[in-house]
HTML snippet that shows the backbone in 3Dmol.js (N, CA, C, O; Angstrom):
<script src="https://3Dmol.org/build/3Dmol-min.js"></script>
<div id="view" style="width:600px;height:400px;position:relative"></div>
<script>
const pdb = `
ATOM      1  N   UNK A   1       9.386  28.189  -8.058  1.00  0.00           N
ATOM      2  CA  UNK A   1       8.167  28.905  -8.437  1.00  0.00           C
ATOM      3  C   UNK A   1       8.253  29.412  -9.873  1.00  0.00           C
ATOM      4  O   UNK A   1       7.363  30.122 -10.341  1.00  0.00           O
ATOM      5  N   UNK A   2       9.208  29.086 -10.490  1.00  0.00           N
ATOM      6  CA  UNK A   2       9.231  29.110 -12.255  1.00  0.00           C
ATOM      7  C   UNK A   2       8.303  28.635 -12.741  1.00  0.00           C
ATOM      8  O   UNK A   2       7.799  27.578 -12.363  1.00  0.00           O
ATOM      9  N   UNK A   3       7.721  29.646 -14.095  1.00  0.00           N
ATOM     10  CA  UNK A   3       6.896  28.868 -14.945  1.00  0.00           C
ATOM     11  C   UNK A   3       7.754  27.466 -15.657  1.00  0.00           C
ATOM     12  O   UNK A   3       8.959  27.533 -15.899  1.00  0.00           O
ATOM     13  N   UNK A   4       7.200  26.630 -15.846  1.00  0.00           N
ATOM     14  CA  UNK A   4       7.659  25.490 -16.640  1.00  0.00           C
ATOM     15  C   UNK A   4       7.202  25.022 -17.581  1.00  0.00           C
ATOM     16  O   UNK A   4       6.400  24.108 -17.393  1.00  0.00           O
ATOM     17  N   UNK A   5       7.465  25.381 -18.799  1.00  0.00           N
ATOM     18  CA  UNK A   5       6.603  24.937 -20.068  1.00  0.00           C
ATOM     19  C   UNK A   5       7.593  23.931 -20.603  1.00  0.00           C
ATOM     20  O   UNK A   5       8.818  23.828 -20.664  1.00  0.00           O
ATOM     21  N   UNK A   6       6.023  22.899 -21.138  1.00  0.00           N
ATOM     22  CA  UNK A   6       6.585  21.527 -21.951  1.00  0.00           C
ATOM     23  C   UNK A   6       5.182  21.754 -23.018  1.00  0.00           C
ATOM     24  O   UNK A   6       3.985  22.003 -22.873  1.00  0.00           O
ATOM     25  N   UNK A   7       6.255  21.470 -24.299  1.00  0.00           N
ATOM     26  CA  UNK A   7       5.639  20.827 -25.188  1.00  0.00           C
ATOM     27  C   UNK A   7       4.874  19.598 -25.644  1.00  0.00           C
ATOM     28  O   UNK A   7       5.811  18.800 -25.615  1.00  0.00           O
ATOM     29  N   UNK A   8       3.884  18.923 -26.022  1.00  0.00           N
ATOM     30  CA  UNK A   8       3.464  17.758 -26.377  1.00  0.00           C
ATOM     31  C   UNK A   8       2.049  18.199 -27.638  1.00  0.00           C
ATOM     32  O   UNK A   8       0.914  18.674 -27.645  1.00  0.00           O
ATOM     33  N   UNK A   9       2.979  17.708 -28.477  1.00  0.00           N
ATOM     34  CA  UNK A   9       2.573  18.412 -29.906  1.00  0.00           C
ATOM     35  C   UNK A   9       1.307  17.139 -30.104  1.00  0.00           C
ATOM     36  O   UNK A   9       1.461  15.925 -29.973  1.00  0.00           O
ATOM     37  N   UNK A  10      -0.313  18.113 -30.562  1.00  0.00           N
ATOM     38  CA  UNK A  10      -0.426  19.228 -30.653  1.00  0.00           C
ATOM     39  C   UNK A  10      -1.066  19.701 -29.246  1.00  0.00           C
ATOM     40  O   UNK A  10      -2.245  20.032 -29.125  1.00  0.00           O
ATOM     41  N   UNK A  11      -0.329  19.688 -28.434  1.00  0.00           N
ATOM     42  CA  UNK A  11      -1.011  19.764 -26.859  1.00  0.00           C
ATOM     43  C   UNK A  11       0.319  20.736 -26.189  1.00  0.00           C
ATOM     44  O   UNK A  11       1.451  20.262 -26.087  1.00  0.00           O
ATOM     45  N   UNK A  12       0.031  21.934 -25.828  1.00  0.00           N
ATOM     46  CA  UNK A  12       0.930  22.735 -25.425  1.00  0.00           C
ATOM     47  C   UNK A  12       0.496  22.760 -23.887  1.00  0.00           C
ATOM     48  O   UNK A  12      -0.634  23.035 -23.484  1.00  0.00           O
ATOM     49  N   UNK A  13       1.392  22.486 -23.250  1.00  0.00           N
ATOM     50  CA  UNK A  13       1.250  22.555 -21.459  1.00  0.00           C
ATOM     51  C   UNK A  13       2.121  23.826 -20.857  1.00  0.00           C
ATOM     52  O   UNK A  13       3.322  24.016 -21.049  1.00  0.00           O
ATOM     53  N   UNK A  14       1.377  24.508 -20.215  1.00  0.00           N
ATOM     54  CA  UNK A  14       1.944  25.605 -19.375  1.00  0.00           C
ATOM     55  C   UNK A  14       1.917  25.318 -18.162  1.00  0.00           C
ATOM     56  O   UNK A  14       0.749  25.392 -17.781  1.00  0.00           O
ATOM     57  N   UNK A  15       2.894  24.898 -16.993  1.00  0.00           N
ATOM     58  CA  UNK A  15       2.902  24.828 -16.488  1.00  0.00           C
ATOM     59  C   UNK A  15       3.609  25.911 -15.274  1.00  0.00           C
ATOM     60  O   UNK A  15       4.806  25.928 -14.988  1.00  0.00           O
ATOM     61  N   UNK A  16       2.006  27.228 -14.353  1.00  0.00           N
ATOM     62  CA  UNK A  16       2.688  27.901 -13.806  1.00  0.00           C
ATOM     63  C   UNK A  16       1.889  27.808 -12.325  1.00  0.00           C
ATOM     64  O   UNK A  16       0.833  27.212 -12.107  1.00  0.00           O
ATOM     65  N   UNK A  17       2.764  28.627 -11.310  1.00  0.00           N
ATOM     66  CA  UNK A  17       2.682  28.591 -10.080  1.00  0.00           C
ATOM     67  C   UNK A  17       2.788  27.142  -9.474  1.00  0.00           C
ATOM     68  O   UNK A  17       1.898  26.462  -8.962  1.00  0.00           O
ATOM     69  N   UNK A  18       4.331  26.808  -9.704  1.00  0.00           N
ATOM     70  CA  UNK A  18       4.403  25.079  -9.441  1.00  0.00           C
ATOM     71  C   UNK A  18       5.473  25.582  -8.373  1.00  0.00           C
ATOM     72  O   UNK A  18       6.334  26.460  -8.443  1.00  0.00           O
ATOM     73  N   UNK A  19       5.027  24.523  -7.151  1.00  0.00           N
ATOM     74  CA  UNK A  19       6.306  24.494  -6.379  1.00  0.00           C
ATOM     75  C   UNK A  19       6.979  23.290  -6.653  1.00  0.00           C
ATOM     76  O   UNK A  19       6.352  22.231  -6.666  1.00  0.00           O
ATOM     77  N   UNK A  20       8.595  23.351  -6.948  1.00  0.00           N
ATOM     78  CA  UNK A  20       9.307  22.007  -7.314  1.00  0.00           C
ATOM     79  C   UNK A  20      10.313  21.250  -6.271  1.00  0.00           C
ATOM     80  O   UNK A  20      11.459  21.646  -6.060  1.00  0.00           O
ATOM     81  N   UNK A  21      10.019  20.675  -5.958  1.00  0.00           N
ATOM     82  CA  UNK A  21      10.628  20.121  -4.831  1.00  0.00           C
ATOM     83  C   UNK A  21      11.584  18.833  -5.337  1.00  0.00           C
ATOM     84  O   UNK A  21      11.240  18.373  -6.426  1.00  0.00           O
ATOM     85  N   UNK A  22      12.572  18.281  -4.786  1.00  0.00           N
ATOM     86  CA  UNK A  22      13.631  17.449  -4.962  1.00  0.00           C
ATOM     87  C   UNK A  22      15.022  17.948  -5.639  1.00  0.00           C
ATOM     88  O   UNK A  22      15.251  19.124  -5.922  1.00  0.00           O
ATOM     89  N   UNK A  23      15.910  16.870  -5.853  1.00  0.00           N
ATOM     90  CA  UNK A  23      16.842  17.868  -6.261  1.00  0.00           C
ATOM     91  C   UNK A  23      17.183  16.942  -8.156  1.00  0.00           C
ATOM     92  O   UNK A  23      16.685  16.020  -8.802  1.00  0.00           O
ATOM     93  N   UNK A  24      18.235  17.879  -8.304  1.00  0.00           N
ATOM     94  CA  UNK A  24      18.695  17.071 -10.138  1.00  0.00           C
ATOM     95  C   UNK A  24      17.851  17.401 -11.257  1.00  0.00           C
ATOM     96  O   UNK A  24      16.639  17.613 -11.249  1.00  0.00           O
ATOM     97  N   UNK A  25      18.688  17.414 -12.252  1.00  0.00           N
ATOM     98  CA  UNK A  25      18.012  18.593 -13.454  1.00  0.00           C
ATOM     99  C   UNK A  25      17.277  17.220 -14.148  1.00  0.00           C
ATOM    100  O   UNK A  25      16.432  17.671 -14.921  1.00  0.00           O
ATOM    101  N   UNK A  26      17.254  16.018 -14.184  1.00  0.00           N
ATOM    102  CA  UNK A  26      16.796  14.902 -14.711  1.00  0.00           C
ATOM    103  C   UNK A  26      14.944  15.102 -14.337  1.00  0.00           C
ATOM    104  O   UNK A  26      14.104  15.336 -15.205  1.00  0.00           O
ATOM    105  N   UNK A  27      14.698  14.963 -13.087  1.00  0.00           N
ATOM    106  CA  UNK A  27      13.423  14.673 -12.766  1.00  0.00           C
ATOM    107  C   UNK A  27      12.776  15.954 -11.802  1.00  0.00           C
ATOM    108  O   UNK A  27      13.107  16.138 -10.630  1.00  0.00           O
ATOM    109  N   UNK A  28      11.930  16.668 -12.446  1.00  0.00           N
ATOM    110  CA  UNK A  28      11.314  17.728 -11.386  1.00  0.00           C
ATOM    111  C   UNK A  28      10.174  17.403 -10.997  1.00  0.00           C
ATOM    112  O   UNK A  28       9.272  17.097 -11.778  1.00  0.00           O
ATOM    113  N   UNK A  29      10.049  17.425  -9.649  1.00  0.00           N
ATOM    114  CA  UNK A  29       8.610  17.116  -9.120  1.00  0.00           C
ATOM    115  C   UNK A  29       7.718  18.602  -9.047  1.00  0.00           C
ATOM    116  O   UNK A  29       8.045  19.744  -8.724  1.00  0.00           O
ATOM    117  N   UNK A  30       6.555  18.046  -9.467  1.00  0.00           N
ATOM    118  CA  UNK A  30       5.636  19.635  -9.242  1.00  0.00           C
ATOM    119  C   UNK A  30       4.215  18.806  -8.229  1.00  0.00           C
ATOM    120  O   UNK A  30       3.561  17.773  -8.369  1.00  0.00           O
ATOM    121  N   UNK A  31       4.240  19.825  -7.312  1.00  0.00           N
ATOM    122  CA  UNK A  31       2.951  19.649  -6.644  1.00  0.00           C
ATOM    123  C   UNK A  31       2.334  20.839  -6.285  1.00  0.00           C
ATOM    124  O   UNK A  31       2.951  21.846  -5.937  1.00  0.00           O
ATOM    125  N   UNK A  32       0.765  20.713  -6.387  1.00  0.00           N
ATOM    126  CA  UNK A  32      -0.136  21.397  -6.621  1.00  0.00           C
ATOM    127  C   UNK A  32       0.159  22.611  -7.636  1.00  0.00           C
ATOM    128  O   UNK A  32       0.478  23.758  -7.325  1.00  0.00           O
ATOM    129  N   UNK A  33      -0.044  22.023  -9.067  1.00  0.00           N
ATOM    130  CA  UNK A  33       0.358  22.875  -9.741  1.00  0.00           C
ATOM    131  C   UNK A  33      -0.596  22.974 -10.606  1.00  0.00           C
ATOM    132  O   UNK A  33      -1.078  22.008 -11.197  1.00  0.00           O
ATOM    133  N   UNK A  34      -1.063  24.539 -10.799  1.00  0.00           N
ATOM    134  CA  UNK A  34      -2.255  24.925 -11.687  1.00  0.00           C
ATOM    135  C   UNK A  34      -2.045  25.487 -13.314  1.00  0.00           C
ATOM    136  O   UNK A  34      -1.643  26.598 -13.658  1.00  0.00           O
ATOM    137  N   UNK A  35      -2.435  24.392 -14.139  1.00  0.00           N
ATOM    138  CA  UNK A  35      -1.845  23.920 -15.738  1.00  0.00           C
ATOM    139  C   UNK A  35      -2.703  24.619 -16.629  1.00  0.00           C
ATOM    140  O   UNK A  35      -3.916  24.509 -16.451  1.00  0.00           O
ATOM    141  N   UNK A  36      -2.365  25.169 -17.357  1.00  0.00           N
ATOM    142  CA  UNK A  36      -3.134  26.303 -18.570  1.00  0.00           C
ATOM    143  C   UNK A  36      -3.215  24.771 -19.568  1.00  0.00           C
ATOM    144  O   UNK A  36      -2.176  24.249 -19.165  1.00  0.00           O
ATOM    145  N   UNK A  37      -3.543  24.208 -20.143  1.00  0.00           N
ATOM    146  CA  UNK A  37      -3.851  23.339 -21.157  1.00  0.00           C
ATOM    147  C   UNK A  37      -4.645  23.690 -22.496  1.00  0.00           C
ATOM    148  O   UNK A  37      -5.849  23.513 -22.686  1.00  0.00           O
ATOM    149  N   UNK A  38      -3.461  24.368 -23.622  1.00  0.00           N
ATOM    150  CA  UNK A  38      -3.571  24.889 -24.529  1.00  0.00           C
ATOM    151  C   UNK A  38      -3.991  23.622 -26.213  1.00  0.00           C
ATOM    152  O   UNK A  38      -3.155  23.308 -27.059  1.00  0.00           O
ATOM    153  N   UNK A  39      -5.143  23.278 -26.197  1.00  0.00           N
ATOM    154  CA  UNK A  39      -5.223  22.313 -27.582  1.00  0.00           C
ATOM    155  C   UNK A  39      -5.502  22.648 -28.732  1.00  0.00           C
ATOM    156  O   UNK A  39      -6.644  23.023 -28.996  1.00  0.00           O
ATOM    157  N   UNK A  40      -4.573  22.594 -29.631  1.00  0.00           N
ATOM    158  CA  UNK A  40      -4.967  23.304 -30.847  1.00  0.00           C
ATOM    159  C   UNK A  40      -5.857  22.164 -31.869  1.00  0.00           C
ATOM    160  O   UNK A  40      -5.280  21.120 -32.175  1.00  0.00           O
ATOM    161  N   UNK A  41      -7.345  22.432 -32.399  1.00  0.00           N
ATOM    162  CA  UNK A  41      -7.879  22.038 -32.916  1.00  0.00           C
ATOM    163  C   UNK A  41      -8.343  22.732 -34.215  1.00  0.00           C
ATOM    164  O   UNK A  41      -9.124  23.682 -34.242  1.00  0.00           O
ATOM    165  N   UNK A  42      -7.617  21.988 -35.581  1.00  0.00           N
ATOM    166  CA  UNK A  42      -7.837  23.063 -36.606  1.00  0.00           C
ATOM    167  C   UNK A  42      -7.736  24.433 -36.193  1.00  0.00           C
ATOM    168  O   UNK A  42      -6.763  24.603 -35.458  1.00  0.00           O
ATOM    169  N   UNK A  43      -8.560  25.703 -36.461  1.00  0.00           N
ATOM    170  CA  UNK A  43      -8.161  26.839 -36.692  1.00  0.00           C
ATOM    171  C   UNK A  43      -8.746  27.543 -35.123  1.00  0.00           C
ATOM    172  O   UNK A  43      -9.159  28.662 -34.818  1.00  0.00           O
ATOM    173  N   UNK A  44      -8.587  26.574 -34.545  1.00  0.00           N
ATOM    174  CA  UNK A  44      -9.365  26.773 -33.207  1.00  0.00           C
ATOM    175  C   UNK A  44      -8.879  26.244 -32.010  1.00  0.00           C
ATOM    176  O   UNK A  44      -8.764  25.026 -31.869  1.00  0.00           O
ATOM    177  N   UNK A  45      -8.532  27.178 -30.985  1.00  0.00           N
ATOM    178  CA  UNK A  45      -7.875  26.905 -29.639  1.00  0.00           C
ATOM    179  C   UNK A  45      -9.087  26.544 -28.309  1.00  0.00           C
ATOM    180  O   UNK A  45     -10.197  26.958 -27.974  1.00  0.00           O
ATOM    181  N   UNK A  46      -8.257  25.696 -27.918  1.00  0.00           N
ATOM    182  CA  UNK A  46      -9.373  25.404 -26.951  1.00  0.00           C
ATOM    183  C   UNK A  46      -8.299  25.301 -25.402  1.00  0.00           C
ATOM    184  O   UNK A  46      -7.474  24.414 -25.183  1.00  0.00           O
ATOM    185  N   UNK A  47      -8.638  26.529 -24.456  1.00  0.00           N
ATOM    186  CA  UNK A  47      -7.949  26.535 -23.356  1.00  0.00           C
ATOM    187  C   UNK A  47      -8.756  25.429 -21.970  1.00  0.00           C
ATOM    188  O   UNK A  47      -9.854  25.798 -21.553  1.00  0.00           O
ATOM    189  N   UNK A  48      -8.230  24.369 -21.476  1.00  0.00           N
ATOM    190  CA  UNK A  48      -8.601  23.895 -19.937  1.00  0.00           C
ATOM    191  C   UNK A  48      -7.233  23.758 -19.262  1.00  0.00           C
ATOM    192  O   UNK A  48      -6.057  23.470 -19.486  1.00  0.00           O
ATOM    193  N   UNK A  49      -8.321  24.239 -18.040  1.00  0.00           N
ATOM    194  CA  UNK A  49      -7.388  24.463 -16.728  1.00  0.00           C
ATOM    195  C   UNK A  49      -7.563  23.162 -16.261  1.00  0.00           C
ATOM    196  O   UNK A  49      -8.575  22.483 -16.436  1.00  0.00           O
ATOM    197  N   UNK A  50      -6.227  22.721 -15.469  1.00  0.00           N
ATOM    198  CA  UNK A  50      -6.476  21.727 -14.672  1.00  0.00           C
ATOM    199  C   UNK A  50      -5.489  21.997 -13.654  1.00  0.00           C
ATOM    200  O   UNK A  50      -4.577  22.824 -13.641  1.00  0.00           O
ATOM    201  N   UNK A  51      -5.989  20.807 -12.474  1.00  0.00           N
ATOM    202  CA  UNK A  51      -5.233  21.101 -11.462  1.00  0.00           C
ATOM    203  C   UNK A  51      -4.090  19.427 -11.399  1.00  0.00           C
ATOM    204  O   UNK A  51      -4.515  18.292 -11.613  1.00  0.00           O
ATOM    205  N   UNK A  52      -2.732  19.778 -11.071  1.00  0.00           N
ATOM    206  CA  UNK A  52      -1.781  18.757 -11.219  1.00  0.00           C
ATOM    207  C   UNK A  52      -1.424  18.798  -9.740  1.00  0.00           C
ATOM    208  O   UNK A  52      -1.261  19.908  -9.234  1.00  0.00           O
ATOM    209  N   UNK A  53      -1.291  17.761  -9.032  1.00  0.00           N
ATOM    210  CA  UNK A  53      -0.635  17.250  -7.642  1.00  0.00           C
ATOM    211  C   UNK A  53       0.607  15.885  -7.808  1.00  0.00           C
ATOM    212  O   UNK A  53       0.393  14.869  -8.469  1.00  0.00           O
ATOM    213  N   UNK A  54       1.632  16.113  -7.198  1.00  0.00           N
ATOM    214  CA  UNK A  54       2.550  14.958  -7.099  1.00  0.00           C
ATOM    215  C   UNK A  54       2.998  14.432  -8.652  1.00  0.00           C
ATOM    216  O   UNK A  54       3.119  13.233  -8.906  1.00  0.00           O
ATOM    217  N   UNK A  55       3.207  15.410  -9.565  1.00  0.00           N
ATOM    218  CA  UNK A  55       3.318  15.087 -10.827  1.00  0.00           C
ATOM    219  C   UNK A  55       5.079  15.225 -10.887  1.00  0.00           C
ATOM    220  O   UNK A  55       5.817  16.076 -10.391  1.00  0.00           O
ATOM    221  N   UNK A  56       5.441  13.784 -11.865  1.00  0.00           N
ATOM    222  CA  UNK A  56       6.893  13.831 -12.087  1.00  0.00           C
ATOM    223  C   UNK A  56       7.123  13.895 -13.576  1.00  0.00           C
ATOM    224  O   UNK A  56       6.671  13.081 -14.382  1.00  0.00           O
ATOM    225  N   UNK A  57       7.925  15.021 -13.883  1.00  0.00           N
ATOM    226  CA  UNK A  57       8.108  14.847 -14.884  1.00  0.00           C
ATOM    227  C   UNK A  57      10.042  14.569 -15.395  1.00  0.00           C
ATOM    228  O   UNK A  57      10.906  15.023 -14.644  1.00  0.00           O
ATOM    229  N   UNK A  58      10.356  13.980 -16.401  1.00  0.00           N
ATOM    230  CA  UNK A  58      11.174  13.028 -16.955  1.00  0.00           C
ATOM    231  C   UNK A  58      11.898  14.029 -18.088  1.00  0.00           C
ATOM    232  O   UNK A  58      11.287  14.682 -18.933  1.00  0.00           O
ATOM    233  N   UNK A  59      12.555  14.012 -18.003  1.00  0.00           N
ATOM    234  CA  UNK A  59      13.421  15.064 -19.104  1.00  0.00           C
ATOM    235  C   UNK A  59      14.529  14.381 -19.831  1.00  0.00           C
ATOM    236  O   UNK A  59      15.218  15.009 -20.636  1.00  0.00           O
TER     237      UNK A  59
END
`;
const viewer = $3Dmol.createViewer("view");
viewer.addModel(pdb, "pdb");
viewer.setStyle({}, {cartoon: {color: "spectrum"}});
viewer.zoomTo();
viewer.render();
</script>
């Protein structure tokens, strides 16, 4: 139930209230996880929410 933040420049992902299931520091699975999606456009932020299910992420 850690927040999990990843970078992807210029796209900042917050990833919180994730449950992570499986095991090994290589690949964390997140399901149903609700994503702050931070885009920086010129001098101007633009926040969307989205919703993430069965997402693997690769480290």
């Amino acid at each position: 139930m850690r927040p999990h933040k990843y970078k992807v420049d210029p796209v900042y992902v917050n990833f919180r209230w994730c449950y992570s299931t499986g095991s090994g520091s290589d690949n964390i699975y997140l399901a149903g996880c609700i994503c702050s999606v931070i885009i920086r456009s010129g001098n101007l932020l633009y926040t969307v929410v989205e919703k993430y299910y069965a997402v693997q992420i690769k480290s």
